[in-house]
N, CA, C and O atoms as CSV, one atom per row, in Angstrom:
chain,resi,resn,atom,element,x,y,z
A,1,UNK,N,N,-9.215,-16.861,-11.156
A,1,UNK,CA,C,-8.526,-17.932,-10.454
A,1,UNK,C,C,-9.249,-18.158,-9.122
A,1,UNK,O,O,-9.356,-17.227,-8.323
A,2,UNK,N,N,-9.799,-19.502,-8.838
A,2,UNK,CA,C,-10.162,-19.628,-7.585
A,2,UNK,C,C,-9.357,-19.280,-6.482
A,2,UNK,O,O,-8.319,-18.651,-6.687
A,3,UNK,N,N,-9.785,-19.693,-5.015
A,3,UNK,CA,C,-9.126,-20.054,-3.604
A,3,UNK,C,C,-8.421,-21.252,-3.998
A,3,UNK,O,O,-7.242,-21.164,-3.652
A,4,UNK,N,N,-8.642,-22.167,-4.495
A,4,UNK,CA,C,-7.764,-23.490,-4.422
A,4,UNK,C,C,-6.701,-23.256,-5.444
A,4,UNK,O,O,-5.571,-23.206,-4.957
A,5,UNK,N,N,-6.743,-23.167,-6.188
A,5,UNK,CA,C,-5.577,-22.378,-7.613
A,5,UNK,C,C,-4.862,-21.694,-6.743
A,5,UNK,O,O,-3.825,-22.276,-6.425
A,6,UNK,N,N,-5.074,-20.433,-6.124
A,6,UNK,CA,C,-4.951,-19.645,-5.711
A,6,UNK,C,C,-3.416,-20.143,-4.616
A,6,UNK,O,O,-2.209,-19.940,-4.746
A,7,UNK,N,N,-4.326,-20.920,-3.476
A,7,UNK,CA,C,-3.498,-21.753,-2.387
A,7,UNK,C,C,-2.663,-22.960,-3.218
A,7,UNK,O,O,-1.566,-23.001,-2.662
A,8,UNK,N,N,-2.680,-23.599,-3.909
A,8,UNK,CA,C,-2.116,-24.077,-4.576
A,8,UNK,C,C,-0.884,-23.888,-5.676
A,8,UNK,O,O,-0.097,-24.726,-6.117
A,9,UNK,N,N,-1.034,-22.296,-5.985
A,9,UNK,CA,C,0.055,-21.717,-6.767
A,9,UNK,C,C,1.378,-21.208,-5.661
A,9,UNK,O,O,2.588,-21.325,-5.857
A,10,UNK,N,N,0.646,-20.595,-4.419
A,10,UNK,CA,C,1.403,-19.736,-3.307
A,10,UNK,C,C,2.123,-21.175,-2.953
A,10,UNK,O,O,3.328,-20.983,-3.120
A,11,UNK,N,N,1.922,-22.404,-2.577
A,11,UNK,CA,C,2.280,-23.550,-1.873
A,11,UNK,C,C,3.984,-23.976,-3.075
A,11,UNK,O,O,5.189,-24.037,-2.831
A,12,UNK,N,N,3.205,-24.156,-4.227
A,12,UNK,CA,C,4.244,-24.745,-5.458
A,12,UNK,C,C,5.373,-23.771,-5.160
A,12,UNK,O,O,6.399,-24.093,-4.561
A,13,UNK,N,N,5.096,-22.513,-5.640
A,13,UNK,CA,C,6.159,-21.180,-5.665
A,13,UNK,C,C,6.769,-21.245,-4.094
A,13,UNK,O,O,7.961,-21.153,-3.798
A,14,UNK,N,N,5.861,-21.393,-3.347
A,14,UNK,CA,C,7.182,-21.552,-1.749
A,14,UNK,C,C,8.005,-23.045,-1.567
A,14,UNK,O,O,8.888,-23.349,-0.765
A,15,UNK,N,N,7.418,-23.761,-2.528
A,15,UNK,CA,C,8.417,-25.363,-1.857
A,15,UNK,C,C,9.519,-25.085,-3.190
A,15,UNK,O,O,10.617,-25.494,-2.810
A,16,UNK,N,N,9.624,-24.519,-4.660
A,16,UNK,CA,C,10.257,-24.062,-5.757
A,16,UNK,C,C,12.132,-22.967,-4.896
A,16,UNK,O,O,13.352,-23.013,-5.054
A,17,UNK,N,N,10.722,-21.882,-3.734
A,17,UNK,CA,C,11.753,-21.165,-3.675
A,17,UNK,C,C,12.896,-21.619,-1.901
A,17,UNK,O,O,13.916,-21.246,-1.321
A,18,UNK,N,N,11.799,-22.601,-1.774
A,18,UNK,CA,C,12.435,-22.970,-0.276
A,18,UNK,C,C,14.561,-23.986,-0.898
A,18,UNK,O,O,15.754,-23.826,-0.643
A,19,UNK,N,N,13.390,-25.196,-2.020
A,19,UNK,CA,C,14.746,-25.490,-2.829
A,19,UNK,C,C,15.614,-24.789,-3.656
A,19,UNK,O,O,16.333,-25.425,-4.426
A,20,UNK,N,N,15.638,-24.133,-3.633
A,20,UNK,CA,C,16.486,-22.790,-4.350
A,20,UNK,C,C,17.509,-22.284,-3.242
A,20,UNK,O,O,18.488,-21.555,-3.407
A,21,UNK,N,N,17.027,-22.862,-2.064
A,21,UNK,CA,C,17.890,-21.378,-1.080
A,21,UNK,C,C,19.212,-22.634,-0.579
A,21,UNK,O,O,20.367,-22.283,-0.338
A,22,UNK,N,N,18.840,-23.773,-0.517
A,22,UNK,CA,C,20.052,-25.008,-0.536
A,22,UNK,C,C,21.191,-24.806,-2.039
A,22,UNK,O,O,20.956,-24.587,-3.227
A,23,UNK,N,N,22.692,-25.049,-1.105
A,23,UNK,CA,C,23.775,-25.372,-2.207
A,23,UNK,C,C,24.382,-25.687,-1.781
A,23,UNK,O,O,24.691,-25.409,-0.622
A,24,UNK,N,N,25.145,-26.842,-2.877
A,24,UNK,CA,C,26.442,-27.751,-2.275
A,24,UNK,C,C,27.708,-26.899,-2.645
A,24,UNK,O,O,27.776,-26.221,-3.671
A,25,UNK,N,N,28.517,-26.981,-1.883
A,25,UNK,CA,C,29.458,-26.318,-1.761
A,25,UNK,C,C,30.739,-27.314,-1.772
A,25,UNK,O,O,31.074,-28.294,-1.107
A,26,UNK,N,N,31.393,-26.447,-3.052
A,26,UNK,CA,C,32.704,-27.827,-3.800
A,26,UNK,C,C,33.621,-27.998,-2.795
A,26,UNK,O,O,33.356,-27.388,-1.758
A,27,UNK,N,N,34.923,-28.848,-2.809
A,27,UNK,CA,C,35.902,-28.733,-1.777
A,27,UNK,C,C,36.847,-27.348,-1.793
A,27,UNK,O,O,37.447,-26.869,-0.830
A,28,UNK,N,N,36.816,-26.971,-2.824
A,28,UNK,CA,C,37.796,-25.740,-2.479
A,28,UNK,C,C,36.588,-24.416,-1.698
A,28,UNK,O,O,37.102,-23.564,-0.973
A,29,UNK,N,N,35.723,-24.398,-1.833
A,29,UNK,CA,C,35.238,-23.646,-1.148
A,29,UNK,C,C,35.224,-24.172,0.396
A,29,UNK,O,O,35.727,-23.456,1.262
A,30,UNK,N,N,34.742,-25.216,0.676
A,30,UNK,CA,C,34.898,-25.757,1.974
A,30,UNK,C,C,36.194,-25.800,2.490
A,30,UNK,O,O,36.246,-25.882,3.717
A,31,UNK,N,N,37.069,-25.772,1.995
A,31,UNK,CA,C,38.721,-25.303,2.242
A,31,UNK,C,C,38.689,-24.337,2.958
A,31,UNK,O,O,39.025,-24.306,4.142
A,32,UNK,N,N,38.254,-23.400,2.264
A,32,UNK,CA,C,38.162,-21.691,2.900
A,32,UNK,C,C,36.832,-21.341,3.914
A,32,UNK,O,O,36.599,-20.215,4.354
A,33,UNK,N,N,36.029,-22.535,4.180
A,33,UNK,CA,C,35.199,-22.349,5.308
A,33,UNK,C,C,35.890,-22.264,6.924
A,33,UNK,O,O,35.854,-21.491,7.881
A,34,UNK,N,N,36.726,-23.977,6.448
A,34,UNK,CA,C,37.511,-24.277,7.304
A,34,UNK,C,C,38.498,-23.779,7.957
A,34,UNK,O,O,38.648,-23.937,9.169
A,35,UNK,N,N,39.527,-22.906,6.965
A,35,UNK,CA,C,40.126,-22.196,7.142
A,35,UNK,C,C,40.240,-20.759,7.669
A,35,UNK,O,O,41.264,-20.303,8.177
A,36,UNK,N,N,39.129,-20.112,7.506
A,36,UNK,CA,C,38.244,-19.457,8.188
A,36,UNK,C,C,37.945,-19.497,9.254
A,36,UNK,O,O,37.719,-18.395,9.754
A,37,UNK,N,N,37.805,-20.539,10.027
A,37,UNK,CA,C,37.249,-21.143,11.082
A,37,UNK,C,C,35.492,-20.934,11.395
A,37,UNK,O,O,34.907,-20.896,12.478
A,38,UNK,N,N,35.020,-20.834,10.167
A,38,UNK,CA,C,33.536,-20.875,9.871
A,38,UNK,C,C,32.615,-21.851,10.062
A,38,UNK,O,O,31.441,-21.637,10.363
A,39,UNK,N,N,33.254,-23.232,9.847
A,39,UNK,CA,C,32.587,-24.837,9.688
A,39,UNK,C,C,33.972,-25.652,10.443
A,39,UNK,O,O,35.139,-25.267,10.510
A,40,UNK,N,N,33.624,-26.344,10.729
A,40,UNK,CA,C,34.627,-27.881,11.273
A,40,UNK,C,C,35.163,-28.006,10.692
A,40,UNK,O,O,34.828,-27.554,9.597
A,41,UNK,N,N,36.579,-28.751,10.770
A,41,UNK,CA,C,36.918,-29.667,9.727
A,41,UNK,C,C,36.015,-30.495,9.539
A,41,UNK,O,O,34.934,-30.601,10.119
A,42,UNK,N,N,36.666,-31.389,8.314
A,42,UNK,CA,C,35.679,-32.236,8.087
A,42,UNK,C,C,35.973,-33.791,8.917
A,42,UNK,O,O,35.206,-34.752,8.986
A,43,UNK,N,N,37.194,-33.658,9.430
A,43,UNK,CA,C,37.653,-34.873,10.410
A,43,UNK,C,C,36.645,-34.875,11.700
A,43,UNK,O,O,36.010,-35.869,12.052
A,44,UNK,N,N,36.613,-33.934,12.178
A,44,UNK,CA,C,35.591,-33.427,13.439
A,44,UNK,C,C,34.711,-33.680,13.169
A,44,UNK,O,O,34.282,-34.517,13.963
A,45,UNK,N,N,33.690,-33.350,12.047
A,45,UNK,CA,C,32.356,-33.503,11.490
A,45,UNK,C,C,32.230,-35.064,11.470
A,45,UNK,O,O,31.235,-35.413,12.104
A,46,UNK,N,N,32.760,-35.854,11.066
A,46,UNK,CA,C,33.120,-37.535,10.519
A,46,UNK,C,C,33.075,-37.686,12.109
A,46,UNK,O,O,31.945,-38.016,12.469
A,47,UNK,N,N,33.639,-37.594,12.767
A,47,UNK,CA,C,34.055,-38.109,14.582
A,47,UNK,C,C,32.911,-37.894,15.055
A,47,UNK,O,O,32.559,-38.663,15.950
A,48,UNK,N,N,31.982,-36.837,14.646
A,48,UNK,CA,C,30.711,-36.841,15.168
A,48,UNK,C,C,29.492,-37.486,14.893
A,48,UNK,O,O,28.737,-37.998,15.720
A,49,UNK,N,N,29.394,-37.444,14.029
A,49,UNK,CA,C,28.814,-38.521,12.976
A,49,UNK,C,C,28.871,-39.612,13.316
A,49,UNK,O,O,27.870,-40.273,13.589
A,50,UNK,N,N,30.276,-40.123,13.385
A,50,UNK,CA,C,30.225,-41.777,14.036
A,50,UNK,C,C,30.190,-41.733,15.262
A,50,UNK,O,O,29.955,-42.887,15.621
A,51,UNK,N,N,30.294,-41.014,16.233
A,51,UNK,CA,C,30.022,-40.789,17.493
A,51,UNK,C,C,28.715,-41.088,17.721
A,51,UNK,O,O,28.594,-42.046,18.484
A,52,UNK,N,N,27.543,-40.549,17.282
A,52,UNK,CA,C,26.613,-40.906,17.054
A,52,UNK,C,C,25.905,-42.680,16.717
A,52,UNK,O,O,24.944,-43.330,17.126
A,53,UNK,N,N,27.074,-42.899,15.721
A,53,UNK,CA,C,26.765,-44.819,15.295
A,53,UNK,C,C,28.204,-45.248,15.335
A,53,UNK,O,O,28.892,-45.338,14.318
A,54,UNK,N,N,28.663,-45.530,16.638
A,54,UNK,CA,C,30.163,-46.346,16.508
A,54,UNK,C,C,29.843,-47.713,16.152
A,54,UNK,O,O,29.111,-48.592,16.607
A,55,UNK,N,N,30.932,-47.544,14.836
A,55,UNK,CA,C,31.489,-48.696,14.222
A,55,UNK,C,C,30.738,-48.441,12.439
A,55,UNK,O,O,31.246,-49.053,11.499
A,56,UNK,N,N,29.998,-47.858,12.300
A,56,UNK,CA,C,29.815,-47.182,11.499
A,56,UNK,C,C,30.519,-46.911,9.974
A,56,UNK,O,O,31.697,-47.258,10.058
A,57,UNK,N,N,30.298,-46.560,9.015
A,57,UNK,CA,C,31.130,-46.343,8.206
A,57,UNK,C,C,30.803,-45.428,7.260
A,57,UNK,O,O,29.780,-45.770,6.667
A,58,UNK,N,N,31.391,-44.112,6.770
A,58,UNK,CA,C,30.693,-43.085,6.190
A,58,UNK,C,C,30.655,-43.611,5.095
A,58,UNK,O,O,31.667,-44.288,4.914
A,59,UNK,N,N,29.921,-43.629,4.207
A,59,UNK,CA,C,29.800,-43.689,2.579
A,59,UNK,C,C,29.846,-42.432,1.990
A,59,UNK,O,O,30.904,-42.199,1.405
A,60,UNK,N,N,28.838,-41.378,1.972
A,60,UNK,CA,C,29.021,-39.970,1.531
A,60,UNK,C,C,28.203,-38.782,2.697
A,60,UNK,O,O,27.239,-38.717,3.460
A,61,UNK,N,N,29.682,-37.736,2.052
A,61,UNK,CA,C,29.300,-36.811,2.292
A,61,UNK,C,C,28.662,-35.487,2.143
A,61,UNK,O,O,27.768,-35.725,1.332
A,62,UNK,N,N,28.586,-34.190,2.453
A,62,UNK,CA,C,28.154,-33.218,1.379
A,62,UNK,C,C,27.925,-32.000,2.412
A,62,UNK,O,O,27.326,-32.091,3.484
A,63,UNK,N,N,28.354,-31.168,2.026
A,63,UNK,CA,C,28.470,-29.597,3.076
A,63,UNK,C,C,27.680,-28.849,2.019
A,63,UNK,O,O,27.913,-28.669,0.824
A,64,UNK,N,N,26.468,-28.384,2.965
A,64,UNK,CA,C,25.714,-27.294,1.571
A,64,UNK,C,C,25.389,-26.106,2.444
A,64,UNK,O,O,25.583,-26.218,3.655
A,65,UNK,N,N,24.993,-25.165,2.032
A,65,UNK,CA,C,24.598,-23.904,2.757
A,65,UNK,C,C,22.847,-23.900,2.647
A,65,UNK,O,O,22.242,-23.731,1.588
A,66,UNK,N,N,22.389,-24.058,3.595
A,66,UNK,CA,C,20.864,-23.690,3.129
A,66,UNK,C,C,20.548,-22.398,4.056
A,66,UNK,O,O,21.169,-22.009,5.046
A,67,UNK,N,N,19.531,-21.914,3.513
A,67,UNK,CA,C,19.154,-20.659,4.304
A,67,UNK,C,C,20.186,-19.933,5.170
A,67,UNK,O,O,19.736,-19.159,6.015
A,68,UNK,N,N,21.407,-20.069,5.078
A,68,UNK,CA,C,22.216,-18.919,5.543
A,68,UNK,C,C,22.933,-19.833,6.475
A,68,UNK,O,O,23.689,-19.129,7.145
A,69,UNK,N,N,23.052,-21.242,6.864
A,69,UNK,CA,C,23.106,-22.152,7.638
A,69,UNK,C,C,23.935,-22.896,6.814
A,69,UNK,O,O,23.836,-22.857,5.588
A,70,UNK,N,N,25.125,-23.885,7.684
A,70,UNK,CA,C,25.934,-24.793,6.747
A,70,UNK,C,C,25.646,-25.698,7.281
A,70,UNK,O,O,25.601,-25.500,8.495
A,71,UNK,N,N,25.280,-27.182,6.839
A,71,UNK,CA,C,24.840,-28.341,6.713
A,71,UNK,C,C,26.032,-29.125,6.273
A,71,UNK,O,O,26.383,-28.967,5.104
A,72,UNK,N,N,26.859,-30.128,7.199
A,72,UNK,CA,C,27.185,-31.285,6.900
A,72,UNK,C,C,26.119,-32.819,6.514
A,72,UNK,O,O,25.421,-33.250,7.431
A,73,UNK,N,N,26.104,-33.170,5.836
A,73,UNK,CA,C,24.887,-34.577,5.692
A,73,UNK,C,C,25.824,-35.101,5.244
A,73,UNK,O,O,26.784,-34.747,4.560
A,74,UNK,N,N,25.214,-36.697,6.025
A,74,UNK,CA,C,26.275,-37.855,6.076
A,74,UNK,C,C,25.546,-38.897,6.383
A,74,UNK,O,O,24.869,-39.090,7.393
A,75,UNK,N,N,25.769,-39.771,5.174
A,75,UNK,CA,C,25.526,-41.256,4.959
A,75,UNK,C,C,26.608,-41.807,5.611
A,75,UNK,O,O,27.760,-41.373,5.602
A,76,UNK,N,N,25.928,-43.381,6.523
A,76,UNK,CA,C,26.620,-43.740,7.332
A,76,UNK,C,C,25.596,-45.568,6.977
A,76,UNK,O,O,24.394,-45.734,6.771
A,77,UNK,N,N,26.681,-46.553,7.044
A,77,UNK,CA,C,25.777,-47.576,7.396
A,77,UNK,C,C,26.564,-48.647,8.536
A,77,UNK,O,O,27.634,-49.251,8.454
A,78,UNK,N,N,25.782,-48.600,9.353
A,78,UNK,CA,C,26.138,-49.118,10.572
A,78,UNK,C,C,26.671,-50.890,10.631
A,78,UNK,O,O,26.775,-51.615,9.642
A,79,UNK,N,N,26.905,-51.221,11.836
A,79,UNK,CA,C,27.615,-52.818,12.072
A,79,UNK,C,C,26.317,-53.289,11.367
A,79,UNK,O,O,26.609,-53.869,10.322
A,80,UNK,N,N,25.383,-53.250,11.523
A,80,UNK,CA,C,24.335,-54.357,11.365
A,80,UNK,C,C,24.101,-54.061,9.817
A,80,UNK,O,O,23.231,-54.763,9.300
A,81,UNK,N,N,24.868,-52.945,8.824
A,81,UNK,CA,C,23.879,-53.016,7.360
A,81,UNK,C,C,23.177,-51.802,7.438
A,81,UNK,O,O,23.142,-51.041,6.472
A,82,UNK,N,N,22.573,-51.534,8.580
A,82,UNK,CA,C,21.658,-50.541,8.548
A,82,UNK,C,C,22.051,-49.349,7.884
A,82,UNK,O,O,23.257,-49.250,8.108
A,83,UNK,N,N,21.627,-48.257,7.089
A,83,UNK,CA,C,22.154,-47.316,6.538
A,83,UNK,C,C,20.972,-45.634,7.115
A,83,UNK,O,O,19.762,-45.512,6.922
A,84,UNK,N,N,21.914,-44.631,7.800
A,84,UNK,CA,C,21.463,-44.103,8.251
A,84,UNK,C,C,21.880,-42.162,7.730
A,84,UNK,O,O,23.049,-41.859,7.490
A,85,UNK,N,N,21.252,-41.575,7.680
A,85,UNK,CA,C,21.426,-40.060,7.343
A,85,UNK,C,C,21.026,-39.393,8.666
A,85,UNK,O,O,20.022,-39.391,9.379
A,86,UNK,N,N,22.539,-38.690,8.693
A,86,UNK,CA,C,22.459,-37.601,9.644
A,86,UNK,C,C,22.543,-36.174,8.767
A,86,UNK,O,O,22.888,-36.049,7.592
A,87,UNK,N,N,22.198,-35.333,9.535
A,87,UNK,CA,C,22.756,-33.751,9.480
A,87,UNK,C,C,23.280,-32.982,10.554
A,87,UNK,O,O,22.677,-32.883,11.623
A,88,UNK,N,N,24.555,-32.338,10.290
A,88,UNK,CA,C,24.747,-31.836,11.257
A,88,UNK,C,C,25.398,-30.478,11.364
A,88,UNK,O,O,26.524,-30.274,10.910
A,89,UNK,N,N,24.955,-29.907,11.736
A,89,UNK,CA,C,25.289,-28.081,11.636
A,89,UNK,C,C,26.912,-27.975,11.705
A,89,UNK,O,O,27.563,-28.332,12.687
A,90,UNK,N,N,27.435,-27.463,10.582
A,90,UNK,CA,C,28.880,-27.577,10.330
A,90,UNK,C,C,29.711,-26.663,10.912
A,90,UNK,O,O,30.927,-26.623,10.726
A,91,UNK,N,N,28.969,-25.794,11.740
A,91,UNK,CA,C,29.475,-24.893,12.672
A,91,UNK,C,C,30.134,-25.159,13.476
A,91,UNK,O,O,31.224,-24.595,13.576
A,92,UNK,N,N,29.657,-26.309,14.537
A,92,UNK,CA,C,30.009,-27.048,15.572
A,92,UNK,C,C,29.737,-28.549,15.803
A,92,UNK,O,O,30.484,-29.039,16.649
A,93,UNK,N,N,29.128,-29.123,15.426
A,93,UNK,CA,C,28.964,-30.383,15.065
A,93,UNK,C,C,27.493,-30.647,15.467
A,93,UNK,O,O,27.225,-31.838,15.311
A,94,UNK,N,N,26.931,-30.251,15.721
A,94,UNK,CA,C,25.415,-30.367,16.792
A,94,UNK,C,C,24.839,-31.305,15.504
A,94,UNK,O,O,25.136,-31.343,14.311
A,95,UNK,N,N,24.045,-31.907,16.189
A,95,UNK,CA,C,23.687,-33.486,15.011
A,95,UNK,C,C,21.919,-32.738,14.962
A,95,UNK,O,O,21.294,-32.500,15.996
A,96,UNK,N,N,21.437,-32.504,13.732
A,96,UNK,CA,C,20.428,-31.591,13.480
A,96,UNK,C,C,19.217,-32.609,12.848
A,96,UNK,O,O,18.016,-32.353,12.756
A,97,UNK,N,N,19.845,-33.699,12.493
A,97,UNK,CA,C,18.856,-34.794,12.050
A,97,UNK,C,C,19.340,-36.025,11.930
A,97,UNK,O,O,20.399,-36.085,11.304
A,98,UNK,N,N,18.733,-37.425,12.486
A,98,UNK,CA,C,19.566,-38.173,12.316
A,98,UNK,C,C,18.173,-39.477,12.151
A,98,UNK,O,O,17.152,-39.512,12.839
A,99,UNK,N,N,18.451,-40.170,11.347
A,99,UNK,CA,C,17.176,-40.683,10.620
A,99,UNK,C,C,17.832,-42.333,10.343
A,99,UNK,O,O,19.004,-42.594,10.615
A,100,UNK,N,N,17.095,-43.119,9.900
A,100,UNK,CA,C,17.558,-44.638,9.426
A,100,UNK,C,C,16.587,-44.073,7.835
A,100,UNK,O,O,15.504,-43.545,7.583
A,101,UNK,N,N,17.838,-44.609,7.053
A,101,UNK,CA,C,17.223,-44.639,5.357
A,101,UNK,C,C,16.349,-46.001,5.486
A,101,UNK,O,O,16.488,-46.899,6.316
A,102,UNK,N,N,15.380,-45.894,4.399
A,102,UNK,CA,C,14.532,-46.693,4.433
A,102,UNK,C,C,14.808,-46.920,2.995
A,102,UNK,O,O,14.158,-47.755,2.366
C-alpha cells in the first residue's frame, strides 16, 4: 500500500468514525435531560434561537449528543424568507453556529 492509500484510508476511517460519535436523541430521552437539569428546556433553547433572528420562525428542530456534547440545531427562516441554521450548546444556550442555508 502506498503513502497516498495509506493517507487516504486513515482520512475515510476518521471522517466514518468522527460521524459515528453524533446522535439524535428522541423526546423522551430529552425529557430526562431536562429534567435532570442537564440541557435547557426546549422553550429557552427556541427564545434563543430567535433571539438571535427576531421575528423568525422555527421550522425544525433536533437535540443530538456529539462527542460527549449536547447540540440543539435549529432551522429558522427569517421575516425576509431567508432560512438560517443555528447550533446551540443545549447546556446553556450559547449559539455555537449560526449560518444562512444556501
Amino acid at each position: 500500500m502506498n503513502a497516498f492509500t495509506k493517507l487516504f484510508s486513515v482520512t475515510a476511517l476518521s471522517a466514518v468514525a468522527g460521524l459515528a460519535q453524533a446522535r439524535d436523541l428522541g423526546v423522551d430521552e430529552t425529557q430526562k435531560l431536562v429534567a435532570a437539569g442537564t440541557v435547557q428546556s426546549v422553550e429557552k433553547l427556541n427564545a434563543a434561537a430567535i433571539f438571535k433572528h427576531p421575528g423568525a420562525t422555527i421550522e425544525e428542530t433536533d437535540l443530538e449528543q456529539e462527542n460527549g456534547q449536547y447540540i440543539y440545531e435549529v432551522d429558522l427562516r427569517d421575516a425576509q424568507g431567508l432560512q438560517w441554521d443555528l447550533e446551540l450548546d443545549a447546556t446553556n444556550g450559547k449559539v455555537l453556529k449560526d449560518h444562512q442555508d444556501t
